[in-house]
N, CA, C and O atoms as a printed pandas DataFrame, in Angstrom:
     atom_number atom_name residue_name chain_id  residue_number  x_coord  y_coord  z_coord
0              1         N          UNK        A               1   38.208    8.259   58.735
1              2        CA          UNK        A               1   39.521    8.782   58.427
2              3         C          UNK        A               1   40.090    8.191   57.137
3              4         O          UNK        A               1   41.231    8.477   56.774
4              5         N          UNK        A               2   39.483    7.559   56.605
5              6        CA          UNK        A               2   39.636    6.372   55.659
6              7         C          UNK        A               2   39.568    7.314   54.070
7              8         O          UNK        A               2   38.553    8.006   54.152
8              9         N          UNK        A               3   40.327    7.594   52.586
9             10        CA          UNK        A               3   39.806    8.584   51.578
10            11         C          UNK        A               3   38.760    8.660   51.297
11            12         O          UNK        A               3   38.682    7.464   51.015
12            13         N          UNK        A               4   37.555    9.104   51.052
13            14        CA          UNK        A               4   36.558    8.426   50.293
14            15         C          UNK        A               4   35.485    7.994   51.465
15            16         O          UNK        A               4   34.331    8.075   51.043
16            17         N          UNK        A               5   35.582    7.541   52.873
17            18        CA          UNK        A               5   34.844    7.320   53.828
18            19         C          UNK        A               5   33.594    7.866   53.974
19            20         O          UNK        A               5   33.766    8.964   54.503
20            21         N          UNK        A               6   32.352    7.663   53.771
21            22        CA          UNK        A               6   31.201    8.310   53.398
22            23         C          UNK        A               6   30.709    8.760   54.552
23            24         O          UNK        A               6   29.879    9.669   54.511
24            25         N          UNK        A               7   31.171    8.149   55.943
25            26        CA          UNK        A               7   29.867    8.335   57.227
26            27         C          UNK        A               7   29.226    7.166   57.272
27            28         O          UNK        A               7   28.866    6.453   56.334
28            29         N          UNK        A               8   29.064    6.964   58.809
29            30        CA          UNK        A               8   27.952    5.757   59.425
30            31         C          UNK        A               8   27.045    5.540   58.515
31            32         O          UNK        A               8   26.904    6.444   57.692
32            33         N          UNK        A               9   26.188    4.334   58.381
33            34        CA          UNK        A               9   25.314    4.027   58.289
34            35         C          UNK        A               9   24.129    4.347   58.946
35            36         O          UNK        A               9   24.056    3.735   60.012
36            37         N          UNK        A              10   22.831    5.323   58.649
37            38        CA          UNK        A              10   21.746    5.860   59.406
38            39         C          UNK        A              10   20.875    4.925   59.713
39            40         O          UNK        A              10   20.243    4.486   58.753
40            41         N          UNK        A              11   20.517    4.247   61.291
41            42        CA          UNK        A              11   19.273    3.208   60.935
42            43         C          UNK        A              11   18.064    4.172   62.262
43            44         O          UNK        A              11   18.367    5.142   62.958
44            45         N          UNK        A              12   16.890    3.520   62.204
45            46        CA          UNK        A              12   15.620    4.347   62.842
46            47         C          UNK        A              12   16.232    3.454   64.427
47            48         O          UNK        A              12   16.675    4.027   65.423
48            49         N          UNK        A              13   16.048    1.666   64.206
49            50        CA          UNK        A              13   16.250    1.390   65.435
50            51         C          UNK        A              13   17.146    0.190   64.834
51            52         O          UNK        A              13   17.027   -0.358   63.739
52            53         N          UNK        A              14   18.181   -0.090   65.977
53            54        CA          UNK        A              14   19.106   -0.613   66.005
54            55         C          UNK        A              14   19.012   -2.158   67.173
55            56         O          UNK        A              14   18.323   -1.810   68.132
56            57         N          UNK        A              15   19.342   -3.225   67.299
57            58        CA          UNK        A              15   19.082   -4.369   68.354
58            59         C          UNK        A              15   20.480   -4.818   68.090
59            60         O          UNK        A              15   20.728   -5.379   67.023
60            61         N          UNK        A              16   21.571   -4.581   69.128
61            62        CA          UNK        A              16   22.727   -5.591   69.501
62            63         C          UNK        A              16   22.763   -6.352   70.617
63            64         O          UNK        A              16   22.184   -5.942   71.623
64            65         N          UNK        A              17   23.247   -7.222   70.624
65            66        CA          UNK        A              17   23.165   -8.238   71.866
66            67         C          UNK        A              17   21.952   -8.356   72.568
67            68         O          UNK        A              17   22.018   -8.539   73.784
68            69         N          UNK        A              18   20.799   -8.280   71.986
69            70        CA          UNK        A              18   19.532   -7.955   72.395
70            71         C          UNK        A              18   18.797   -9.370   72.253
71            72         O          UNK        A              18   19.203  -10.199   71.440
72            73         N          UNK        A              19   17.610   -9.624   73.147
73            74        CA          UNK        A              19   17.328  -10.575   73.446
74            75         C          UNK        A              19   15.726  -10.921   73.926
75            76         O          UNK        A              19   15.598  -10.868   75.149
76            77         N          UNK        A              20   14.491  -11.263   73.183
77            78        CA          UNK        A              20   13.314  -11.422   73.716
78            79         C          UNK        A              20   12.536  -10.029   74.183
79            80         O          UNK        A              20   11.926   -9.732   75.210
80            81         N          UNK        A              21   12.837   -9.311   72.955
81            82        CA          UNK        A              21   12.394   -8.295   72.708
82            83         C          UNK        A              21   11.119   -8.045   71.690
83            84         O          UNK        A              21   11.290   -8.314   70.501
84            85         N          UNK        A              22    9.715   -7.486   72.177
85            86        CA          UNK        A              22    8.915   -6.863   71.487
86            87         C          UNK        A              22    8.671   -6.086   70.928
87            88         O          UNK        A              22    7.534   -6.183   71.389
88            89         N          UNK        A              23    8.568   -4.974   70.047
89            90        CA          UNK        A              23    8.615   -3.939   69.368
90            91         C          UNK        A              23    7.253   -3.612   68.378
91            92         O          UNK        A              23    7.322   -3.842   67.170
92            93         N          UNK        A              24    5.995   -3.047   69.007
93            94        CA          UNK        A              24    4.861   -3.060   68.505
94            95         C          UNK        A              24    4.494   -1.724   67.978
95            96         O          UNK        A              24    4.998   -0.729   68.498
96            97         N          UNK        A              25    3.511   -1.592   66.812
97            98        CA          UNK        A              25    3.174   -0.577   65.882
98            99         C          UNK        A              25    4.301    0.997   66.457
99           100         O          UNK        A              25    3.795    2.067   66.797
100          101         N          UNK        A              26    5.552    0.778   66.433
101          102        CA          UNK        A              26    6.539    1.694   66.205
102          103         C          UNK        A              26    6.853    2.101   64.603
103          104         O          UNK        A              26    6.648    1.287   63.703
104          105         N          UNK        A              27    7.322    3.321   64.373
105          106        CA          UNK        A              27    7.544    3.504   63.021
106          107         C          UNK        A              27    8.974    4.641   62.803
107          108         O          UNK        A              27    9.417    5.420   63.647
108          109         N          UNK        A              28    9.288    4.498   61.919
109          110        CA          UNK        A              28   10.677    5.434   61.524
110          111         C          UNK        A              28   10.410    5.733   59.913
111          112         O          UNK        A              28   10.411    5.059   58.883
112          113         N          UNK        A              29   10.209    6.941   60.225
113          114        CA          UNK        A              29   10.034    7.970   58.813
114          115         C          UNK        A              29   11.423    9.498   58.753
115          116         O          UNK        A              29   12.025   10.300   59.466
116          117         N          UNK        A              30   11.254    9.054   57.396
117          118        CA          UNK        A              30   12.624   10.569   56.849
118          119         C          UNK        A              30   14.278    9.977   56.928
119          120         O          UNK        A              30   15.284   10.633   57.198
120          121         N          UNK        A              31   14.215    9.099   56.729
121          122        CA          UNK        A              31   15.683    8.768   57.174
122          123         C          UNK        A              31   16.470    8.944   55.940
123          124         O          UNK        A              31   15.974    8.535   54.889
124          125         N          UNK        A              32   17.540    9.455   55.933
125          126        CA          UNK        A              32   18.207    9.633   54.611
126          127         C          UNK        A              32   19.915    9.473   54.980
127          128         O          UNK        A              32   20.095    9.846   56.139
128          129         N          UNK        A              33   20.792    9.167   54.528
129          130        CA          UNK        A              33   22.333    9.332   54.251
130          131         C          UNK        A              33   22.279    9.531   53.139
131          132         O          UNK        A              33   21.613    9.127   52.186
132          133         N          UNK        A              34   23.593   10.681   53.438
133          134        CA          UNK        A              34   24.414   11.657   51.736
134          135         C          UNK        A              34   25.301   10.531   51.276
135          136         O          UNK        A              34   25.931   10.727   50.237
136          137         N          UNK        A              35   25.445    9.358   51.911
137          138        CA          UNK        A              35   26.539    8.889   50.871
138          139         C          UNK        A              35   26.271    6.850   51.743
139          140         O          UNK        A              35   26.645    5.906   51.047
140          141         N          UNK        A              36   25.752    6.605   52.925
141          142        CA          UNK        A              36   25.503    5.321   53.104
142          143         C          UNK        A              36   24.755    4.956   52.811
143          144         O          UNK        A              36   24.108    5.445   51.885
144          145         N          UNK        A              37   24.282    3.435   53.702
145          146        CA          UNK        A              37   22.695    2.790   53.877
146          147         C          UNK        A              37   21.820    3.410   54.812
147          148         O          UNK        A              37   22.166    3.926   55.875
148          149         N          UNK        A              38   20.643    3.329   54.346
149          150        CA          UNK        A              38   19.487    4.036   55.778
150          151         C          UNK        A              38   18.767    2.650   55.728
151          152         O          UNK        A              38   18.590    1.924   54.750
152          153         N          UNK        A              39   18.356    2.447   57.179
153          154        CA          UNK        A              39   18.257    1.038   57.414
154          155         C          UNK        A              39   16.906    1.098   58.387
155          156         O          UNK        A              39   17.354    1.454   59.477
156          157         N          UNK        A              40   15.939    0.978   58.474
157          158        CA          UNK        A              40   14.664    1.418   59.692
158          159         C          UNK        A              40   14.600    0.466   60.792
159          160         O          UNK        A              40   14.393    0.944   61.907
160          161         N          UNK        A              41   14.771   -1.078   60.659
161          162        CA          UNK        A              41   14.817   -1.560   61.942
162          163         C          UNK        A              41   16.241   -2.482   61.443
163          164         O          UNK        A              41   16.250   -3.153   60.411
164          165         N          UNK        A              42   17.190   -2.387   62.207
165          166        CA          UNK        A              42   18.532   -3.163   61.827
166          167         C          UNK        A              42   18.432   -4.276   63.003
167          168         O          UNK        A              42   18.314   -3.908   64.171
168          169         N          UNK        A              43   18.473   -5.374   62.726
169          170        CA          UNK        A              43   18.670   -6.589   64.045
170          171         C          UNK        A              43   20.253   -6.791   63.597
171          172         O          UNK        A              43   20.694   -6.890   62.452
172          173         N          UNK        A              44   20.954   -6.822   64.828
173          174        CA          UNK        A              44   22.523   -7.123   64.290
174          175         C          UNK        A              44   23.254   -7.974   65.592
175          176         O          UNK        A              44   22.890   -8.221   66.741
176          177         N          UNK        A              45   24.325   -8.248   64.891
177          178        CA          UNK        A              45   25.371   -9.385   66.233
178          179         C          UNK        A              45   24.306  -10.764   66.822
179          180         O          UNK        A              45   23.722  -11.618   66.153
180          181         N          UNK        A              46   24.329  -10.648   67.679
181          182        CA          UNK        A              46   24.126  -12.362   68.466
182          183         C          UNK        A              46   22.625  -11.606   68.852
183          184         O          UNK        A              46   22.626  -11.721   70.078
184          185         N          UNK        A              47   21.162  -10.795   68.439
185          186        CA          UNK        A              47   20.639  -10.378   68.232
186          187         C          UNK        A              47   19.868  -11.740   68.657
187          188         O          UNK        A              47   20.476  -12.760   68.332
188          189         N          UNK        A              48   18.460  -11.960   69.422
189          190        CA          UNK        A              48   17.907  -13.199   68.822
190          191         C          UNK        A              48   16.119  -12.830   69.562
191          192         O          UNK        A              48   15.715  -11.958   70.331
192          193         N          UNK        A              49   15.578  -13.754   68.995
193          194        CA          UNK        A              49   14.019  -13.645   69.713
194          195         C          UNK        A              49   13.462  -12.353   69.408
195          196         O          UNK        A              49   12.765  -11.978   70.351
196          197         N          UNK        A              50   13.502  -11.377   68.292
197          198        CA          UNK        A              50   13.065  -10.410   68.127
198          199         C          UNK        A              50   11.997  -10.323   67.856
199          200         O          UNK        A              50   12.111  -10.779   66.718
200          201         N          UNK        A              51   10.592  -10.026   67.980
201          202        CA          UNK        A              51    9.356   -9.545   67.493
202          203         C          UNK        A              51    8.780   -8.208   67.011
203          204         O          UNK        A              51    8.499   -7.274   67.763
204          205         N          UNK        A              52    8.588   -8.213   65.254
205          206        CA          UNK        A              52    8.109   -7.065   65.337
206          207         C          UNK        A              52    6.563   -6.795   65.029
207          208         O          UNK        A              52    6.277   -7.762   64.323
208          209         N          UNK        A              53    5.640   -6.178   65.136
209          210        CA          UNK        A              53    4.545   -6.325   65.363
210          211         C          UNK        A              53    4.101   -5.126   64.376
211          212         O          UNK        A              53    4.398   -4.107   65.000
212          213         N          UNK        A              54    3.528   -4.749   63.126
213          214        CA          UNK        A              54    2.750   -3.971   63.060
214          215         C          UNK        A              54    3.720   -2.394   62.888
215          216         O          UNK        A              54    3.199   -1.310   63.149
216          217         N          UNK        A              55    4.906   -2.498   62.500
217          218        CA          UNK        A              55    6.150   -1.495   62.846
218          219         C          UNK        A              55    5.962   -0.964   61.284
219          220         O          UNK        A              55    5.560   -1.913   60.611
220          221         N          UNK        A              56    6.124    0.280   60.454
221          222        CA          UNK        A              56    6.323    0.907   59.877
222          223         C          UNK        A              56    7.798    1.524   59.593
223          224         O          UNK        A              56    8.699    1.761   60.398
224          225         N          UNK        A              57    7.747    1.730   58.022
225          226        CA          UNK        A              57    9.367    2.926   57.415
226          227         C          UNK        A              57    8.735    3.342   56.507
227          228         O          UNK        A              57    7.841    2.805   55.852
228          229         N          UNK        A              58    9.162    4.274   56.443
229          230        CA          UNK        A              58    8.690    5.298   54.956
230          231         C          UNK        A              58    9.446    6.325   55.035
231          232         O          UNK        A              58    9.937    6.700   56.100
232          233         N          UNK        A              59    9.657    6.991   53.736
233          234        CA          UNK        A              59   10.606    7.796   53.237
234          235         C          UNK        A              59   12.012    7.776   54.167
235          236         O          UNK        A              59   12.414    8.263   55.224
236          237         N          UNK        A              60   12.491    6.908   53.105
237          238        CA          UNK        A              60   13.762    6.361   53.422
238          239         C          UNK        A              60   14.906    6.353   51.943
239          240         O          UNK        A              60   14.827    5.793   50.850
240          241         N          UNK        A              61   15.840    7.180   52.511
241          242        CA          UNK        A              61   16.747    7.615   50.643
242          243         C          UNK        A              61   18.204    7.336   51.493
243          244         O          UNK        A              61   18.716    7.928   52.442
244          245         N          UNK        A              62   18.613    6.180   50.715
245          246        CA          UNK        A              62   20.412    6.121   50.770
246          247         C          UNK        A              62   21.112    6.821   49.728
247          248         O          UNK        A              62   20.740    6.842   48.555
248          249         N          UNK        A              63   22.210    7.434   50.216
249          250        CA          UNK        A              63   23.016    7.166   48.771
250          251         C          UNK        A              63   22.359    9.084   47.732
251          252         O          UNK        A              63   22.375    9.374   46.535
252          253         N          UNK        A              64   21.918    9.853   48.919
253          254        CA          UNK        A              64   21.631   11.044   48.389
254          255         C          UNK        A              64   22.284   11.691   47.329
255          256         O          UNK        A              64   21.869   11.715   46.170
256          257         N          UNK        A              65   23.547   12.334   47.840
257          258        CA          UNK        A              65   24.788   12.762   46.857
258          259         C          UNK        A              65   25.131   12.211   45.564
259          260         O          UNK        A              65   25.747   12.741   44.640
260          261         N          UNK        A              66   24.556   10.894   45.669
261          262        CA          UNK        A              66   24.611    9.755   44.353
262          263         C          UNK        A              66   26.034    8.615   44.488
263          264         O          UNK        A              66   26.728    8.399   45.481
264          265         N          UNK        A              67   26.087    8.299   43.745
265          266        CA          UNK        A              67   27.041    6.953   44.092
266          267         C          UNK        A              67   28.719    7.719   44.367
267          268         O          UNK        A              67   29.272    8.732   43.937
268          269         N          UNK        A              68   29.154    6.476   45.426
269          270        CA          UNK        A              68   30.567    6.344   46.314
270          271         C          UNK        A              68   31.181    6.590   45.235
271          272         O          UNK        A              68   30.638    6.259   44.182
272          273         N          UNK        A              69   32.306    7.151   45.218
273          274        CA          UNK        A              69   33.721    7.295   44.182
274          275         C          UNK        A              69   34.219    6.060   44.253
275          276         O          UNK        A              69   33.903    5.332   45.194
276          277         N          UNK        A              70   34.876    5.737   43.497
277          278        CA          UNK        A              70   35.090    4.100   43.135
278          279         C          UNK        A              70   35.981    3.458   43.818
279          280         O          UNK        A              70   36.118    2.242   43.946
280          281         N          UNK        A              71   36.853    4.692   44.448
281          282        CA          UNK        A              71   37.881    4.048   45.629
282          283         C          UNK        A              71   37.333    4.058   47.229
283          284         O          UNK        A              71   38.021    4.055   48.249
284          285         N          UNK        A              72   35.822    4.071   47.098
285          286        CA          UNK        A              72   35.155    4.807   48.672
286          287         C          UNK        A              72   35.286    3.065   49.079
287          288         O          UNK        A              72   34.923    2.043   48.497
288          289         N          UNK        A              73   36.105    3.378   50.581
289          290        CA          UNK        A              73   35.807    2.039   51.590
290          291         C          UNK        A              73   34.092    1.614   52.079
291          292         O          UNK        A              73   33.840    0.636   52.782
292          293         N          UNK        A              74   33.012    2.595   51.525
293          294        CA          UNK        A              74   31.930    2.878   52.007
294          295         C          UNK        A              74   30.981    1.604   51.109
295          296         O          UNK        A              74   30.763    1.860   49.925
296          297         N          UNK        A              75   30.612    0.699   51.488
297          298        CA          UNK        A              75   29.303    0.046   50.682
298          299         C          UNK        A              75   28.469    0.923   49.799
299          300         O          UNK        A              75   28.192    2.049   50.210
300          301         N          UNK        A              76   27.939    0.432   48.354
301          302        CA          UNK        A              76   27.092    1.506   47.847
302          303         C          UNK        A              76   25.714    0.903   48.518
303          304         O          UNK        A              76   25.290   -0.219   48.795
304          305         N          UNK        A              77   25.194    2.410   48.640
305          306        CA          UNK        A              77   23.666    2.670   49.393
306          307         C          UNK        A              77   22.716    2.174   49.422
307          308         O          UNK        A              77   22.009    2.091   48.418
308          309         N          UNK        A              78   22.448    1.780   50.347
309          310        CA          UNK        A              78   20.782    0.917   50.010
310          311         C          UNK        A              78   19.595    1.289   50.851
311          312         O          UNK        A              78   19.818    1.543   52.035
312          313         N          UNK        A              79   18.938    1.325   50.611
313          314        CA          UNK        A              79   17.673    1.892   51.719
314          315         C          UNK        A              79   16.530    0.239   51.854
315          316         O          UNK        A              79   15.859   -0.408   51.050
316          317         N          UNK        A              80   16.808    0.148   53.164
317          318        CA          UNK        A              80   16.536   -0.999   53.663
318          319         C          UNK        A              80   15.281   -0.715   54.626
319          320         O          UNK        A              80   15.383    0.311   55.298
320          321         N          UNK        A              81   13.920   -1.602   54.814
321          322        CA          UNK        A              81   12.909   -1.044   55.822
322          323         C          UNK        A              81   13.508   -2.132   56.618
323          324         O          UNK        A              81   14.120   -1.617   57.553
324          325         N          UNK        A              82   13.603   -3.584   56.648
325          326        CA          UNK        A              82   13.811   -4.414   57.957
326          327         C          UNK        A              82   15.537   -5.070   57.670
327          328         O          UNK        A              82   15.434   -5.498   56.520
328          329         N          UNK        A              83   16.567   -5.266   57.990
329          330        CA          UNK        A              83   17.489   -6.096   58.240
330          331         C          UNK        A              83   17.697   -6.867   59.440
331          332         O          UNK        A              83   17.308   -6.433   60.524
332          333         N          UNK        A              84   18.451   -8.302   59.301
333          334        CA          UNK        A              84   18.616   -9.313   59.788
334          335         C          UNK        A              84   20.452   -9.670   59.555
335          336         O          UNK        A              84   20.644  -10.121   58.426
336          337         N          UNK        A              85   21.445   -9.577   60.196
337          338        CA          UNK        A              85   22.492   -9.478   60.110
338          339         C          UNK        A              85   23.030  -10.901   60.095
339          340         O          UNK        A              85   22.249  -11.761   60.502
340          341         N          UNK        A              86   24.325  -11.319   59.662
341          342        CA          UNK        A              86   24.487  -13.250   59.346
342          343         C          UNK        A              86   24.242  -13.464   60.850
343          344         O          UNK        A              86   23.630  -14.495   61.127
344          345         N          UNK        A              87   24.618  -12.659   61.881
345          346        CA          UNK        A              87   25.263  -13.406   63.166
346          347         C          UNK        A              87   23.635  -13.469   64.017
347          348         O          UNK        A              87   23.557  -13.895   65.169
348          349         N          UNK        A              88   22.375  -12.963   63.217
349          350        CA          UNK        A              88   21.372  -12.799   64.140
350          351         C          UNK        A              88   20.429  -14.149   64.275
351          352         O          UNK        A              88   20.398  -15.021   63.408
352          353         N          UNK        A              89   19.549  -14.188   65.689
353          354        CA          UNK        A              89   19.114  -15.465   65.482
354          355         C          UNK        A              89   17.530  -14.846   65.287
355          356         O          UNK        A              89   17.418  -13.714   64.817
356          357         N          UNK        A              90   16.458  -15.529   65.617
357          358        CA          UNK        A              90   15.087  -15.516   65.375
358          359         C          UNK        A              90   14.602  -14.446   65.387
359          360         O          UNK        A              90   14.781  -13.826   66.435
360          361         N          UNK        A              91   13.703  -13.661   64.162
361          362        CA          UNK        A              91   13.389  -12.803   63.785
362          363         C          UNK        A              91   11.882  -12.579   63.712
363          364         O          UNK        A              91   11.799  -12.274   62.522
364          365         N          UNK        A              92   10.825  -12.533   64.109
365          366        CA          UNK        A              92    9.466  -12.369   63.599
366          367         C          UNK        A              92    8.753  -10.915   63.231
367          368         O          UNK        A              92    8.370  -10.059   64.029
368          369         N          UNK        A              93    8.696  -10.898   61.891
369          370        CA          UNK        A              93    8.379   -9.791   61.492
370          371         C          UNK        A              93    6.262  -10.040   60.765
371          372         O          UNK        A              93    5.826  -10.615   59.767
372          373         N          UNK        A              94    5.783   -9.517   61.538
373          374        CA          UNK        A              94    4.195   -9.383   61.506
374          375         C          UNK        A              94    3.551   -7.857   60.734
375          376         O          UNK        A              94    3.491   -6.789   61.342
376          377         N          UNK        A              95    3.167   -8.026   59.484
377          378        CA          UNK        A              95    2.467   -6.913   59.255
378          379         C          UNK        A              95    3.149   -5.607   59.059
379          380         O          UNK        A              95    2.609   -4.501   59.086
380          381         N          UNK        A              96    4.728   -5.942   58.809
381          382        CA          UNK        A              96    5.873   -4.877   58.746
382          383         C          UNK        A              96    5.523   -4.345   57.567
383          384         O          UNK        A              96    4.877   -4.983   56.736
384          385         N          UNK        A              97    5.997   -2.898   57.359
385          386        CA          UNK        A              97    5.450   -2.315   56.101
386          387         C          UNK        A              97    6.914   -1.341   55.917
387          388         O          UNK        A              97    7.573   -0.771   56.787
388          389         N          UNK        A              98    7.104   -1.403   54.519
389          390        CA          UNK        A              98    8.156   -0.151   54.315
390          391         C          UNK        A              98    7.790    0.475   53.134
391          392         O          UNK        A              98    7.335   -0.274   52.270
392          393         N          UNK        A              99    7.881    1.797   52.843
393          394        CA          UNK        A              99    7.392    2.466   51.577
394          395         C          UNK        A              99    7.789    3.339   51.350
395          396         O          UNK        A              99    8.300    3.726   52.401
396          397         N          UNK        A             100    8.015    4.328   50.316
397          398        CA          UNK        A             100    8.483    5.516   49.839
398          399         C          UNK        A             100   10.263    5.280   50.138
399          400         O          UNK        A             100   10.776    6.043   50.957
400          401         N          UNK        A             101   11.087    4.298   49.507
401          402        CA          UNK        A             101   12.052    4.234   49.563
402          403         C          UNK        A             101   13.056    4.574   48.840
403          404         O          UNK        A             101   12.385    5.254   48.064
404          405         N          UNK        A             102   14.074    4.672   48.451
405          406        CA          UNK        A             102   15.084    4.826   47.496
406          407         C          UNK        A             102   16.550    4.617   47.960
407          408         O          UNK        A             102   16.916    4.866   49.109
408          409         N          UNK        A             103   17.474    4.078   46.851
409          410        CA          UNK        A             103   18.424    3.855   47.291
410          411         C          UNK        A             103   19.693    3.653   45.916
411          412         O          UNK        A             103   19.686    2.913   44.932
412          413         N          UNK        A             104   20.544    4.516   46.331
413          414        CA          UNK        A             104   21.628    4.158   44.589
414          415         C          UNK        A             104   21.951    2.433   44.822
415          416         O          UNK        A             104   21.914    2.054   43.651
416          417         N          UNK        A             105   22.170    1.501   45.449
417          418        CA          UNK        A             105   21.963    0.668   44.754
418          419         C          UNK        A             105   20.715   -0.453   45.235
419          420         O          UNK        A             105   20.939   -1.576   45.687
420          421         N          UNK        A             106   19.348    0.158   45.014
421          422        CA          UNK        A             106   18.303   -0.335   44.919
422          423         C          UNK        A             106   17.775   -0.508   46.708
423          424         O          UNK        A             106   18.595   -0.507   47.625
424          425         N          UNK        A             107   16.352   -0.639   46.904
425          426        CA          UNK        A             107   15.210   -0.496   48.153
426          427         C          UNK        A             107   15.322   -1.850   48.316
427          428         O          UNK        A             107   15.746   -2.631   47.464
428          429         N          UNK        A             108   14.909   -2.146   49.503
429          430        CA          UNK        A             108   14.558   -3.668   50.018
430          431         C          UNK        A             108   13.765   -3.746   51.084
431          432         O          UNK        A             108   14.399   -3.697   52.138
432          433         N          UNK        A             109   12.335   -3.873   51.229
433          434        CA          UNK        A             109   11.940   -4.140   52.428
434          435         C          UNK        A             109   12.465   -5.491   53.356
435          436         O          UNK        A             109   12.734   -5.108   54.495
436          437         N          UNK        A             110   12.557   -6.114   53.280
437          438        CA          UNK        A             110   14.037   -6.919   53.415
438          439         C          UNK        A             110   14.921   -7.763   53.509
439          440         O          UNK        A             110   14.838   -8.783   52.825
440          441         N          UNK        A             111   15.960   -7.568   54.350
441          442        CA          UNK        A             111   17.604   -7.300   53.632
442          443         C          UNK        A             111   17.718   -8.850   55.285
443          444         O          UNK        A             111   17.660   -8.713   56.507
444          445         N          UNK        A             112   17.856   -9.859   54.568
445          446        CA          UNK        A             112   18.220  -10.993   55.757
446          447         C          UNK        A             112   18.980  -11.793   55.290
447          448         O          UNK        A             112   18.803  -12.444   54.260
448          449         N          UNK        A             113   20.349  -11.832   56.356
449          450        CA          UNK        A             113   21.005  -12.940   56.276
450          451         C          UNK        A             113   21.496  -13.960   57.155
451          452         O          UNK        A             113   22.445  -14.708   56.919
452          453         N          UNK        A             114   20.676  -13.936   58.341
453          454        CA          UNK        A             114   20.706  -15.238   59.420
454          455         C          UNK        A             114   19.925  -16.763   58.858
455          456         O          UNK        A             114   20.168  -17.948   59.087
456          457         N          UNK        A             115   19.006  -16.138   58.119
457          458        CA          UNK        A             115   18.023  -17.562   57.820
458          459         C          UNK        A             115   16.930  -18.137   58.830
459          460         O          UNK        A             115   16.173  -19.107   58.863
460          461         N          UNK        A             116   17.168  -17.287   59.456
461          462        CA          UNK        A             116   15.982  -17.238   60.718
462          463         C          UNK        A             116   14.836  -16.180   61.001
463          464         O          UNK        A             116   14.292  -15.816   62.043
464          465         N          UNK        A             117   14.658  -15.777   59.480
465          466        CA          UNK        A             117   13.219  -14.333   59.907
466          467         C          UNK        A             117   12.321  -14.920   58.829
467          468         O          UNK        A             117   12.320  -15.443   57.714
468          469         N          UNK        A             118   11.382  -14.423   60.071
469          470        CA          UNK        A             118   10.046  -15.212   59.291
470          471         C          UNK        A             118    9.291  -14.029   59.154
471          472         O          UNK        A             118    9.363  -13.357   60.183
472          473         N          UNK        A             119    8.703  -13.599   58.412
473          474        CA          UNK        A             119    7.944  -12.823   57.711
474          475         C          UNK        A             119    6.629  -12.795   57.148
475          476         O          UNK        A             119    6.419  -13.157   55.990
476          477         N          UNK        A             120    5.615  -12.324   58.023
477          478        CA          UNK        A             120    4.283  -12.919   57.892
478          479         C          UNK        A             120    3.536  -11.561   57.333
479          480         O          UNK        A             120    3.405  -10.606   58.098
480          481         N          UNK        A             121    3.208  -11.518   56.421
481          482        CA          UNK        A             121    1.959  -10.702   55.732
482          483         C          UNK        A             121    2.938   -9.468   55.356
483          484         O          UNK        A             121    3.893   -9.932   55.978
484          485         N          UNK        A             122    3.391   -8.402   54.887
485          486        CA          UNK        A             122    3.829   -7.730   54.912
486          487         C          UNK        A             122    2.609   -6.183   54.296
487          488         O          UNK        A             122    1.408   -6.440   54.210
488          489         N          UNK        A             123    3.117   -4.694   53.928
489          490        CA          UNK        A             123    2.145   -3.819   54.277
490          491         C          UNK        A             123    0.187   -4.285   53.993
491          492         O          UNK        A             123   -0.406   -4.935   53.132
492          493         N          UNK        A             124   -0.175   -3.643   55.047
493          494        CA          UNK        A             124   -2.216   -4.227   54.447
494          495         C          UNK        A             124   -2.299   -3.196   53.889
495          496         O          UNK        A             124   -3.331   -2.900   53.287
């Protein structure tokens, strides 16, 4: 309801309050927002013990329409394959792969800010 408000943020899979969770050779392809972030595996909130195993993103475009109007309450776009949110705890990401991305303000396979994802080998 907000001027300028672009729409949610699109992610493939989402983890809140989630806890000692596995997540093996799953994948999220085509994801796009006209005006947010597209995000393929988002870990978020009090999130912790996550494992991902072998999980895939590809073709992934934020930020379609092209960049927010300068008064948009909306973050500019990013196309993200893994995020890690401040409030999340232990992250293990194995053999994660993200590709064919785009984003108006730039791709990230990924996007962490707990300080707790460990990241082992990324695409073979």
């Amino acid at each position: 309801t907000l001027p300028g408000y672009g729409g949610a943020e699109v992610r493939g899979y989402t983890f809140a309050g989630s806890h000692e969770v596995t997540v093996t050779r799953s994948s999220a392809s085509g994801l796009w927002s006209a005006h947010g972030t597209a995000i393929g595996f988002d870990v978020m909130t009090d999130s912790s013990d996550i494992h991902l195993y072998q999980d895939s993103i590809s073709h992934v475009s934020a930020g379609m329409t092209g960049p927010n109007p300068p008064s948009s309450p909306t973050a500019a776009p990013r196309a993200i394959g893994f995020h890690a949110g401040a409030e999340s705890g232990y992250v293990r990401i194995v053999r994660g792969c993200a590709t064919d991305m785009w984003g108006v303000d730039g791709a990230y396979v990924l996007d962490e800010y707990s300080g707790y994802v460990e990241m082992i080998s990324a695409c073979d």
